[in-house]
DSSP file (Angstrom, degrees, kcal/mol; ACC not computed):
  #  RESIDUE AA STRUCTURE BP1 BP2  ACC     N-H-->O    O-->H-N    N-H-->O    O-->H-N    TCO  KAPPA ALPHA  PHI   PSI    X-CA   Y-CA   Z-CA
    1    1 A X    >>        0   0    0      0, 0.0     4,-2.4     0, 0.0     3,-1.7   0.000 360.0 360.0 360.0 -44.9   44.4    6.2    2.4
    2    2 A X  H 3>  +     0   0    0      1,-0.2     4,-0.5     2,-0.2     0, 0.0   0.642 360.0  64.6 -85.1   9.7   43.3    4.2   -0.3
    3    3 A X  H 34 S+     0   0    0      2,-0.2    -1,-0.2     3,-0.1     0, 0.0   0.620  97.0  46.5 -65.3 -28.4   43.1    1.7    1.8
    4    4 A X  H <4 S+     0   0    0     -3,-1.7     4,-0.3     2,-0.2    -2,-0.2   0.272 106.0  70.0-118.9 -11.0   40.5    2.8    4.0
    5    5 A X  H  X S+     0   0    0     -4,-2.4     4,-0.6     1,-0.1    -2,-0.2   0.572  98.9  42.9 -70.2 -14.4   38.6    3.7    1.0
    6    6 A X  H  X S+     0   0    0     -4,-0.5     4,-2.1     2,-0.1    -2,-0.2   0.603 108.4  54.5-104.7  13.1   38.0    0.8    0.1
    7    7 A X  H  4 S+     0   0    0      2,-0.2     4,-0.1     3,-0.1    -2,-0.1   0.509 110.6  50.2 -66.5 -29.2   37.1   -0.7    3.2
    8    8 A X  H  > S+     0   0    0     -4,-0.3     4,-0.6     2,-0.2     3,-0.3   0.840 113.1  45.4 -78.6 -40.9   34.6    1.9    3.7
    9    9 A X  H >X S+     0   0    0     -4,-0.6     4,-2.7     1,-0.2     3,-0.8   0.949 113.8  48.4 -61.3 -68.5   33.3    1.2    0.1
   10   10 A X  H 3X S+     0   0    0     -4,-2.1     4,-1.4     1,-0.2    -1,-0.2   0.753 118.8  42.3 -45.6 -23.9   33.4   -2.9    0.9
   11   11 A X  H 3> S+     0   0    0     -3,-0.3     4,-1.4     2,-0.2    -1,-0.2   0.612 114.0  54.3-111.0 -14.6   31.4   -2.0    4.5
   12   12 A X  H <X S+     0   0    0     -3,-0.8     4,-0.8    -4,-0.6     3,-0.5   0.980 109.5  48.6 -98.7 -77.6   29.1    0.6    2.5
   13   13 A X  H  < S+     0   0    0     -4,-2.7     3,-0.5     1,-0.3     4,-0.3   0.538 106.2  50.1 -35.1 -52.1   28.3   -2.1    0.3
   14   14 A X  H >X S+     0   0    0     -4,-1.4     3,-2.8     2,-0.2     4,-1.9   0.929 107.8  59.1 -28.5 -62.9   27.3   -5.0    2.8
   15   15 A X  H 3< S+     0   0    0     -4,-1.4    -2,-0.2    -3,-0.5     4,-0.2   0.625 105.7  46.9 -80.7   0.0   25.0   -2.6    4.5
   16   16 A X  T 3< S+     0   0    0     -4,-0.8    -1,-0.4    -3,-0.5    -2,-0.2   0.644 112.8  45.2 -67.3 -22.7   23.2   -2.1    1.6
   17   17 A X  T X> S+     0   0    0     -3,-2.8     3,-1.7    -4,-0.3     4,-1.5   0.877 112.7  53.9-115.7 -58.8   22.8   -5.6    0.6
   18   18 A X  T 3< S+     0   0    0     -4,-1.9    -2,-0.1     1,-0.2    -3,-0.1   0.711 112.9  44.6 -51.8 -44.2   22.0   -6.2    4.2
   19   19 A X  T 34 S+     0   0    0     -5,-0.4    -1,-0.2    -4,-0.2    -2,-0.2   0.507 109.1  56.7 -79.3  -8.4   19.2   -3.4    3.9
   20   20 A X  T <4 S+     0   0    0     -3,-1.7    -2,-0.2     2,-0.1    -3,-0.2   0.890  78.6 106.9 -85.8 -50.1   18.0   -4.5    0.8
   21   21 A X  S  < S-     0   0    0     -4,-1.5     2,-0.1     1,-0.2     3,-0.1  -0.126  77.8-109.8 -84.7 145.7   17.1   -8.1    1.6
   22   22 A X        -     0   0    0      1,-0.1    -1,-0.2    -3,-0.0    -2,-0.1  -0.351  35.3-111.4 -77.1 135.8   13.6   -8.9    1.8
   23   23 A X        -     0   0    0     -2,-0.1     2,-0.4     1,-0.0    -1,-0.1  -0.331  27.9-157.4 -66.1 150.0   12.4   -9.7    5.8
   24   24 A X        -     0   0    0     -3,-0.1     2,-0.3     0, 0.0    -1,-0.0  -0.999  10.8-166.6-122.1 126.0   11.5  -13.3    6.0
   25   25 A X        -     0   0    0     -2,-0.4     2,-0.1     1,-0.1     0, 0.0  -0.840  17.9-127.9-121.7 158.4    9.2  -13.8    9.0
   26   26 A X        -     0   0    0     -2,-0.3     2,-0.4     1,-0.1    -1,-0.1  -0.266  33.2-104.8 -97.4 162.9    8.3  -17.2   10.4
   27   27 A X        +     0   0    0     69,-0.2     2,-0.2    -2,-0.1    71,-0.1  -0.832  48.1 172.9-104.5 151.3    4.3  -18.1   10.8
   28   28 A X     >  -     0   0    0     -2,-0.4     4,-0.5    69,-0.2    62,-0.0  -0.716  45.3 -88.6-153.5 179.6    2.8  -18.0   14.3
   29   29 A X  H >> S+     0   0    0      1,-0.2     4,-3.2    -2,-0.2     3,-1.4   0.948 123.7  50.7 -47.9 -68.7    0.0  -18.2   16.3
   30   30 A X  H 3> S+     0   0    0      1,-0.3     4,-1.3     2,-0.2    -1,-0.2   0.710 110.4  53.6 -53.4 -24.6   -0.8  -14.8   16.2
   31   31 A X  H 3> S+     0   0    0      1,-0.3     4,-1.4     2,-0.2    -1,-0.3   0.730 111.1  44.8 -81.2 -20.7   -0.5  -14.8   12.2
   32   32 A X  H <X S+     0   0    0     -3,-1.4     4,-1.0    -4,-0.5    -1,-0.3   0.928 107.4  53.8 -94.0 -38.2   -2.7  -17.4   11.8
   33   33 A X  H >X S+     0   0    0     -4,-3.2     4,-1.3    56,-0.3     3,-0.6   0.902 117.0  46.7 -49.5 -46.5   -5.5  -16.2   14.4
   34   34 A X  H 3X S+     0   0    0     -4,-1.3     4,-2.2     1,-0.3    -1,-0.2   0.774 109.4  47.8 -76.3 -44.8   -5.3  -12.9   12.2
   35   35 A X  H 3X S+     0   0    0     -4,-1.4     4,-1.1     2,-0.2    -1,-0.3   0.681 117.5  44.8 -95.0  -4.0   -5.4  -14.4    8.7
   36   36 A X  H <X S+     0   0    0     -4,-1.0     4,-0.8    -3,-0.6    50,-0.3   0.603 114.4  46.6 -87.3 -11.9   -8.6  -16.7    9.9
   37   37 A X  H >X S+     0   0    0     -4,-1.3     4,-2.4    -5,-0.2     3,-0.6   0.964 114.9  50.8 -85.0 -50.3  -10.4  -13.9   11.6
   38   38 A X  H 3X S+     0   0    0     -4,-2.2     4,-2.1     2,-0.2     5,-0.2   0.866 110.5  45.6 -13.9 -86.8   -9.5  -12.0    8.3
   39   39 A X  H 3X S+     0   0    0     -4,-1.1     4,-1.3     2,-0.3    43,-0.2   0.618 112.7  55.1 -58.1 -28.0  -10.9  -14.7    6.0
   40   40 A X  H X< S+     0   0    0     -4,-0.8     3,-1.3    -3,-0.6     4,-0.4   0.984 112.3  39.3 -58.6 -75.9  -14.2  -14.9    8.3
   41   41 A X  H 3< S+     0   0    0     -4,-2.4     3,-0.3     1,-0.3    -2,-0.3   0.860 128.8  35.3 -66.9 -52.7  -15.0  -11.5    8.1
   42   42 A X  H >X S+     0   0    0     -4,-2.1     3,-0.9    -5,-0.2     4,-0.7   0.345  82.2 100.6 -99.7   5.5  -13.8  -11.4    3.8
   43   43 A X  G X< S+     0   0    0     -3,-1.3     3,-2.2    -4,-1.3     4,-0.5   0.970  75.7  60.6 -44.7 -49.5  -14.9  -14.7    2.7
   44   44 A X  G >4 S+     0   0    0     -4,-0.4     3,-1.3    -3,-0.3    -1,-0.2   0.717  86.4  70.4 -42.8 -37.6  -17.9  -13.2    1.2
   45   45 A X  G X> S+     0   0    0     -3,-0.9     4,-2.4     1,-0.2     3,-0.6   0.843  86.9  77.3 -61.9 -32.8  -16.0  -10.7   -1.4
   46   46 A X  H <X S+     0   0    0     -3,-2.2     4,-2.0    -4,-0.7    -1,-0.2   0.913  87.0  56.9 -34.8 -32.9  -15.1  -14.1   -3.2
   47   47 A X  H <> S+     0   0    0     -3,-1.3     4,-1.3    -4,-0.5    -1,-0.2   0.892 114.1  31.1 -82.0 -28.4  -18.6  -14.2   -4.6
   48   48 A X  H <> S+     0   0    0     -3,-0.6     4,-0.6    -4,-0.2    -1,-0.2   0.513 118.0  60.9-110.5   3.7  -18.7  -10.7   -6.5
   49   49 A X  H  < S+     0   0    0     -4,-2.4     4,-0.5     2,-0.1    -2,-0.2   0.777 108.2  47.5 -91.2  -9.5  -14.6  -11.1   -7.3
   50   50 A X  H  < S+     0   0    0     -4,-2.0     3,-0.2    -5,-0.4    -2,-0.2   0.945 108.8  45.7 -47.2 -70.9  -15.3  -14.1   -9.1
   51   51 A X  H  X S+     0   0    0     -4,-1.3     4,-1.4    16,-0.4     3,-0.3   0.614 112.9  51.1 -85.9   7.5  -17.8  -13.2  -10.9
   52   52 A X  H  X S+     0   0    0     -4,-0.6     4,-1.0     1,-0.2    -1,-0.3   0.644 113.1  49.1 -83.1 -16.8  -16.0   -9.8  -12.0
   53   53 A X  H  4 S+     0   0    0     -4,-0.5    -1,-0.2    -3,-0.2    -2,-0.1  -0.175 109.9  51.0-118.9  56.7  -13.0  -11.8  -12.9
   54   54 A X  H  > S+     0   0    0     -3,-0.3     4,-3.6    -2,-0.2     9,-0.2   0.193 111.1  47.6 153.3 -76.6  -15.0  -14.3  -14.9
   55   55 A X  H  < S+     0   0    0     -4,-1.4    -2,-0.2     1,-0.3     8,-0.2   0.699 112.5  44.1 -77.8  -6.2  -16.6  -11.9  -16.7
   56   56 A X  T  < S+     0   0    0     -4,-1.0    -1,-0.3     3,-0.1    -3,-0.2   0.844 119.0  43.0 -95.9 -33.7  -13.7   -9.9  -17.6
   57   57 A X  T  4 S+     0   0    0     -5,-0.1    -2,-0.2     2,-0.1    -4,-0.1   0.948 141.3   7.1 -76.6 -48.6  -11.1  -13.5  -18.6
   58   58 A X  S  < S-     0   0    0     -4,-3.6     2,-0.2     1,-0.2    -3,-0.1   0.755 116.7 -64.8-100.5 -89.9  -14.5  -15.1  -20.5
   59   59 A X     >  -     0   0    0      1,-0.1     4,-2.1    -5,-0.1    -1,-0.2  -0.859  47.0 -96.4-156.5 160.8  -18.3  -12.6  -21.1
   60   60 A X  H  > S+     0   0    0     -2,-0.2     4,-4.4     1,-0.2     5,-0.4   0.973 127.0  58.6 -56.4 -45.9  -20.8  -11.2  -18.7
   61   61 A X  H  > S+     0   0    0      1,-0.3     4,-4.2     2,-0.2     6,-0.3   0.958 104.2  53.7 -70.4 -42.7  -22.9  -14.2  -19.3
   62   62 A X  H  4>S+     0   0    0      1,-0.2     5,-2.6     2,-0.2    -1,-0.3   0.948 107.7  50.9 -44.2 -46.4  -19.9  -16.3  -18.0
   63   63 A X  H  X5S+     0   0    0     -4,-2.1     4,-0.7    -3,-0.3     5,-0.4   0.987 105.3  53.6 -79.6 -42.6  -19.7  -14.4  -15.1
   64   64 A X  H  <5S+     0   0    0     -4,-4.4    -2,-0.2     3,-0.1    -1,-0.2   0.911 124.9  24.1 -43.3 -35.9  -23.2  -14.7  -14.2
   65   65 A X  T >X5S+     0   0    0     -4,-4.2     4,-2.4    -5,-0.4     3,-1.2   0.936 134.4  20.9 -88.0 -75.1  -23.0  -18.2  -14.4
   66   66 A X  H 3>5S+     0   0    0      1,-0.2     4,-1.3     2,-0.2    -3,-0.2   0.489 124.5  56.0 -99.2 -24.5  -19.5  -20.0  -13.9
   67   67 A X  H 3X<S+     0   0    0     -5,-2.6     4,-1.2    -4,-0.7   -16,-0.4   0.715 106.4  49.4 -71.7 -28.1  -18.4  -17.0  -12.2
   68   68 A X  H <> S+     0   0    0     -3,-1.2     4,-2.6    -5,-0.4     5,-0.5   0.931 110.0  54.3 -57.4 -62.8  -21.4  -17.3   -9.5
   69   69 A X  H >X S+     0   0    0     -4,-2.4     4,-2.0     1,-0.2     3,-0.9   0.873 109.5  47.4 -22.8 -73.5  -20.6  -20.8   -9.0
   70   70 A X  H 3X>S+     0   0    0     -4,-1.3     4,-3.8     1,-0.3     5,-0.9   0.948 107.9  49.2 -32.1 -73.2  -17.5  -20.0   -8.3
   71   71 A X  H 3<5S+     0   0    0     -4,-1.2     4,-0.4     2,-0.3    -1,-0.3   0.694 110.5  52.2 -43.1 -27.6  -17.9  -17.5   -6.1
   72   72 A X  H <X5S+     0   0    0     -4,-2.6     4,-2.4    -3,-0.9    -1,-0.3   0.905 114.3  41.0 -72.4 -44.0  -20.3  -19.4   -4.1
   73   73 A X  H  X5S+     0   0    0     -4,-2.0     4,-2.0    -5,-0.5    -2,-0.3   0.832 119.7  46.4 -91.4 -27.1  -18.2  -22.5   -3.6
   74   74 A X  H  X5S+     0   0    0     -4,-3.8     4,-2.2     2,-0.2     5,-0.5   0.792 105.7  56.8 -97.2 -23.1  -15.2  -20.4   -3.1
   75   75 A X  H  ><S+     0   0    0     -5,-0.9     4,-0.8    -4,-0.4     5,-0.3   0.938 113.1  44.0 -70.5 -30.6  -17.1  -17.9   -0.5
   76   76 A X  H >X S+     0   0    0     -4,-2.4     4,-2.4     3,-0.1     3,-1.2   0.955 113.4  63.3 -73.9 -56.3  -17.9  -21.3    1.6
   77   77 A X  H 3X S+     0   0    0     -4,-2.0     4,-1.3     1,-0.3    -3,-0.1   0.643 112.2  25.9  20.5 -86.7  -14.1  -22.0    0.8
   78   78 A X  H 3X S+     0   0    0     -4,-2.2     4,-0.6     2,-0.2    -1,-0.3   0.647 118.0  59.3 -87.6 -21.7  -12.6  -19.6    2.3
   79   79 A X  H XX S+     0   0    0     -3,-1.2     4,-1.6    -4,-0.8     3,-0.8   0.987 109.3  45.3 -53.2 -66.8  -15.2  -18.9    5.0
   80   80 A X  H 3< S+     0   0    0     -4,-2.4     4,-0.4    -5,-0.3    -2,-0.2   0.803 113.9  52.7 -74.1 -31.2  -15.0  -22.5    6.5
   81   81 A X  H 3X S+     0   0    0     -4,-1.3     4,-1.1    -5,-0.5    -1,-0.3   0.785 109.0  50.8 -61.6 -12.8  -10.8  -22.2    6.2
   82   82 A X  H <X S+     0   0    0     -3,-0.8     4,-2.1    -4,-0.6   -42,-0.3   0.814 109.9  47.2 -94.0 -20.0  -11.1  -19.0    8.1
   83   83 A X  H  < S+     0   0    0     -4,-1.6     4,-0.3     2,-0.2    -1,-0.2   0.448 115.5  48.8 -83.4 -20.0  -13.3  -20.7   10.9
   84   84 A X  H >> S+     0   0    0     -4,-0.4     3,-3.1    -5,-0.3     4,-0.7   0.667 110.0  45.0 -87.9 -89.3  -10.9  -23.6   11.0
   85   85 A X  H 3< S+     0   0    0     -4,-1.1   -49,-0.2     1,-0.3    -2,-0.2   0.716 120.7  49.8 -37.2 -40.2   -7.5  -21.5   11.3
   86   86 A X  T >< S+     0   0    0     -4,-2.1     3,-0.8   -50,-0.3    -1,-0.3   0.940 109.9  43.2 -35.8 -52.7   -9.6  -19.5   14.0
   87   87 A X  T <4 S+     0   0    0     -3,-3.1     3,-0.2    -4,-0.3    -2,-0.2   0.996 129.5  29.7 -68.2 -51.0  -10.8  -22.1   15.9
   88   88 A X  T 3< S+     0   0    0     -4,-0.7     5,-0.4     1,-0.3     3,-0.4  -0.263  72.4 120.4-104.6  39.5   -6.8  -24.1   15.7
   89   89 A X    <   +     0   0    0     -3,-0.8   -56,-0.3    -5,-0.2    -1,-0.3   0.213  67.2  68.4 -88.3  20.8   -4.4  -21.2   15.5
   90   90 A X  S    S+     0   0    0     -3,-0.2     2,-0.5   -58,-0.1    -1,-0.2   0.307  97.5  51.3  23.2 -56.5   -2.9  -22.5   18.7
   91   91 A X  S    S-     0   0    0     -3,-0.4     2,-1.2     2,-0.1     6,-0.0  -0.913  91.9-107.1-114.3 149.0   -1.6  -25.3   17.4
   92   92 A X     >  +     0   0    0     -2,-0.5     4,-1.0     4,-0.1     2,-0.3  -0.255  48.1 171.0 -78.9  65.3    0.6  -26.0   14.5
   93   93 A X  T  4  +     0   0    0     -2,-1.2     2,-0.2    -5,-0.4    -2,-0.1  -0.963  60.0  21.2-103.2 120.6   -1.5  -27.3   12.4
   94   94 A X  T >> S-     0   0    0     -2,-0.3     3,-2.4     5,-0.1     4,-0.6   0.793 125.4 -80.8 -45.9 163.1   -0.6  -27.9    9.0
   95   95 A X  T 34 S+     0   0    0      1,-0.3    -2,-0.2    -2,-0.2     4,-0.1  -0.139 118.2  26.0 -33.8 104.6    2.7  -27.8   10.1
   96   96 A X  T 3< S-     0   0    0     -4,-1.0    -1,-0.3    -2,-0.2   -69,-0.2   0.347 114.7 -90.8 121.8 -43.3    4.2  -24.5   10.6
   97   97 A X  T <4 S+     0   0    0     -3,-2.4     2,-0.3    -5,-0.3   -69,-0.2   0.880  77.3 169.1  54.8  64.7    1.0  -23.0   11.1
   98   98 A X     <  -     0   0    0     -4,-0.6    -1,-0.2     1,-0.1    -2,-0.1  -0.587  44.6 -87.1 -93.9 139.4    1.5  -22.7    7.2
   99   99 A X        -     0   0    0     -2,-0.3    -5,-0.1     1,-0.1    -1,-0.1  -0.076  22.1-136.8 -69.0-179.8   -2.1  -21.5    5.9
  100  100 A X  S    S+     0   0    0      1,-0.2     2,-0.3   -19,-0.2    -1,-0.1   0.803  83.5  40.0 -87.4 -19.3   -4.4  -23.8    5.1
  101  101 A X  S    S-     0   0    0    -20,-0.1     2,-0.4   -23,-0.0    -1,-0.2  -0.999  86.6 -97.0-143.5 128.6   -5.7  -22.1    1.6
  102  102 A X  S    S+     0   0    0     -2,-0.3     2,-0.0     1,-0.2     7,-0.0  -0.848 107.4  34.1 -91.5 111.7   -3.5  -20.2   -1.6
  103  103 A X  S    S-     0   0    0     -2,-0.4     5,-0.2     2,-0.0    -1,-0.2   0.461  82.1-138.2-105.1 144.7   -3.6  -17.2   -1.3
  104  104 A X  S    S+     0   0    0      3,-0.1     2,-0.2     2,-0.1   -65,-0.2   0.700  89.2  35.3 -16.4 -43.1   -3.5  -16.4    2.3
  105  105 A X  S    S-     0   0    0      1,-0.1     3,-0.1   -67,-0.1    -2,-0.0  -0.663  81.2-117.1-111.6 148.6   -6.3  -13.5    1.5
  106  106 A X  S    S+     0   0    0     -2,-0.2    -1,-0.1     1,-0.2    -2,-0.1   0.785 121.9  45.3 -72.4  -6.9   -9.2  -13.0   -0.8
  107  107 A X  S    S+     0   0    0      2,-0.0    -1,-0.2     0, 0.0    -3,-0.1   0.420  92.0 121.9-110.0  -4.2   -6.9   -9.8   -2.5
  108  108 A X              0   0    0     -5,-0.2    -6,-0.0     1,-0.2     0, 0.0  -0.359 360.0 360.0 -57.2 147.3   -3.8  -12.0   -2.6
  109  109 A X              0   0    0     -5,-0.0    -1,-0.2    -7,-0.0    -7,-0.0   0.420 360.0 360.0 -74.2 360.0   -2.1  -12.7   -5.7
């Protein structure tokens, strides 16, 4: 009996462990079409999360300035990666179809 209690225990355990672990998904076509059509359509939030997160790490006047900037150069940024990974989600290119720009998203960490 206590034999097939802990076998049940040991098989109870696995399938937790088994249930736990975080899904690892591979990059595709489809992911990449999705995260450049994505980055088309949301390049543009770069420019006022910049300069909110500008002024909140330095002063407002920092975000007006060095936070615009930013935001400008990073709203073409991410625009013009999302119009590439559109145009070449087909092929795996970079390798992987791995993105082209960190982080994937304008709300990624």
């Amino acid at each position: 009996m206590q034999k097939a209690l802990k076998v049940m225990f040991v098989c109870c355990v696995v399938v937790a462990m088994i249930g736990m672990a975080t899904q690892a998904y591979a990059q595709d076509p489809a992911k990449k079409l999705g995260r450049g059509l994505a980055n088309v359509v949301t390049g543009w939030v770069e420019l006022p999360k910049n300069i909110y997160e500008t002024s909140v790490e330095e002063n407002v006047l920092s975000g007006l300035t060095m936070g615009l900037a930013k935001g400008v150069g990073m709203t073409i940024v991410r625009t013009g990666a999302g119009v590439y990974e559109t145009v070449t989600f087909p092929f795996p290119i970079p390798e992987n179809y791995a993105p082209v720009l960190q982080p994937e998203f304008v709300f990624s960490e």
